[in-house]
C-alpha positions in Angstrom: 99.3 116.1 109.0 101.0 117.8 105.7 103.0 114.9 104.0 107.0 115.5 104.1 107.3 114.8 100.2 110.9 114.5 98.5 112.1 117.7 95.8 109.9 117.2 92.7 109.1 116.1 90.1 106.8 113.1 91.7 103.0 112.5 91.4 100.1 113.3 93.3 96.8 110.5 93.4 93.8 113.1 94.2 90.6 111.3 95.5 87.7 113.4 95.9 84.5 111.9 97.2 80.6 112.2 98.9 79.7 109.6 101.3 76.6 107.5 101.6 75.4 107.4 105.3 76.8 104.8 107.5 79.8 103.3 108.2 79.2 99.4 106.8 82.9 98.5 107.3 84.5 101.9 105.8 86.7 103.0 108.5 88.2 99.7 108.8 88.6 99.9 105.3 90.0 103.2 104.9 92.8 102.4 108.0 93.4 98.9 106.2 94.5 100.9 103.0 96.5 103.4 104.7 98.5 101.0 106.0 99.2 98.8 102.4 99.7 101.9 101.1 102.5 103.1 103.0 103.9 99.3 102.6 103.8 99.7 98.8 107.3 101.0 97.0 107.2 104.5 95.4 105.2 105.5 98.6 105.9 109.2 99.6 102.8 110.5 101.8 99.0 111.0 101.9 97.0 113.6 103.4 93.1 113.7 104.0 90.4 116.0 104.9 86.5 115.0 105.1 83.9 118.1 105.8 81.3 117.2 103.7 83.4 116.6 100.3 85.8 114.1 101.2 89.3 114.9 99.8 93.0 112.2 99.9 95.9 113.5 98.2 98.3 110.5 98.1 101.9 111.5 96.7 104.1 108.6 94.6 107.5 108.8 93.2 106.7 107.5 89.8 103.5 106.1 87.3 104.5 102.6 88.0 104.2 103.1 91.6 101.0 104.3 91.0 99.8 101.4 88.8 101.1 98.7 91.3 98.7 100.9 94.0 96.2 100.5 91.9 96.3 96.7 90.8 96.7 95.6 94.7 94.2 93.1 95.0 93.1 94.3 98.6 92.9 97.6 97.0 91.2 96.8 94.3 88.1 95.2 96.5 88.3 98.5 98.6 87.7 99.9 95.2 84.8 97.7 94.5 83.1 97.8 97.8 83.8 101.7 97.6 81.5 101.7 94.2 79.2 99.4 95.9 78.4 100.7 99.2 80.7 103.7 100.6 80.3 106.7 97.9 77.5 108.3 96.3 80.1 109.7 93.6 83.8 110.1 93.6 86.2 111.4 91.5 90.3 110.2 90.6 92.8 112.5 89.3 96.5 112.1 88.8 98.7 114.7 88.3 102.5 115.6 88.5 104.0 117.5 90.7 106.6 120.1 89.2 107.3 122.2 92.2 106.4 122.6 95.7 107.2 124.7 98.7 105.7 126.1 102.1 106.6 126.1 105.7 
């Protein structure tokens, strides 16, 4: 599903990744941060696609919003388990959103 994100500016969290076999825990995981996530303020959407590369594009109304995100303690053992077990490389970029449109 495409997120419904406000009028820009805002920022985008893009999460690229490759997977190591197995699930060891991950999908729980992955639903467990889904849901903080949308709990967290400066929420605005997510969207995902695996097929080989993995790729989540999570959207946030500000830089502090995104720094909270990323200092969640839950989130921050997802982030050390994901180093430890669930990727065989990954990649983190944020970037700001200056305009967007579609159907």
């Amino acid at each position: 599903m495409i997120a419904n994100t406000p009028a820009p500016p805002y920022y985008a969290v893009i999460f690229t990744s490759e997977r190591t076999e197995g699930d060891e825990g991950y999908a729980a995981m992955a639903e467990r941060m889904l849901e903080l996530a949308r709990q967290q303020e400066g929420f605005l959407g997510v969207e995902s696609a695996r097929e080989g590369v993995g790729i989540t594009v999570s959207y946030w109304r500000d830089l502090d919003a995104i720094a909270r995100w990323k200092g969640d303690v839950e989130h921050q053992e997802a982030q050390r388990l994901g180093r430890k077990q669930w990727y065989r490389t990954f990649k983190t970029r944020i970037a700001r959103v200056e305009r967007d449109y579609g159907l």
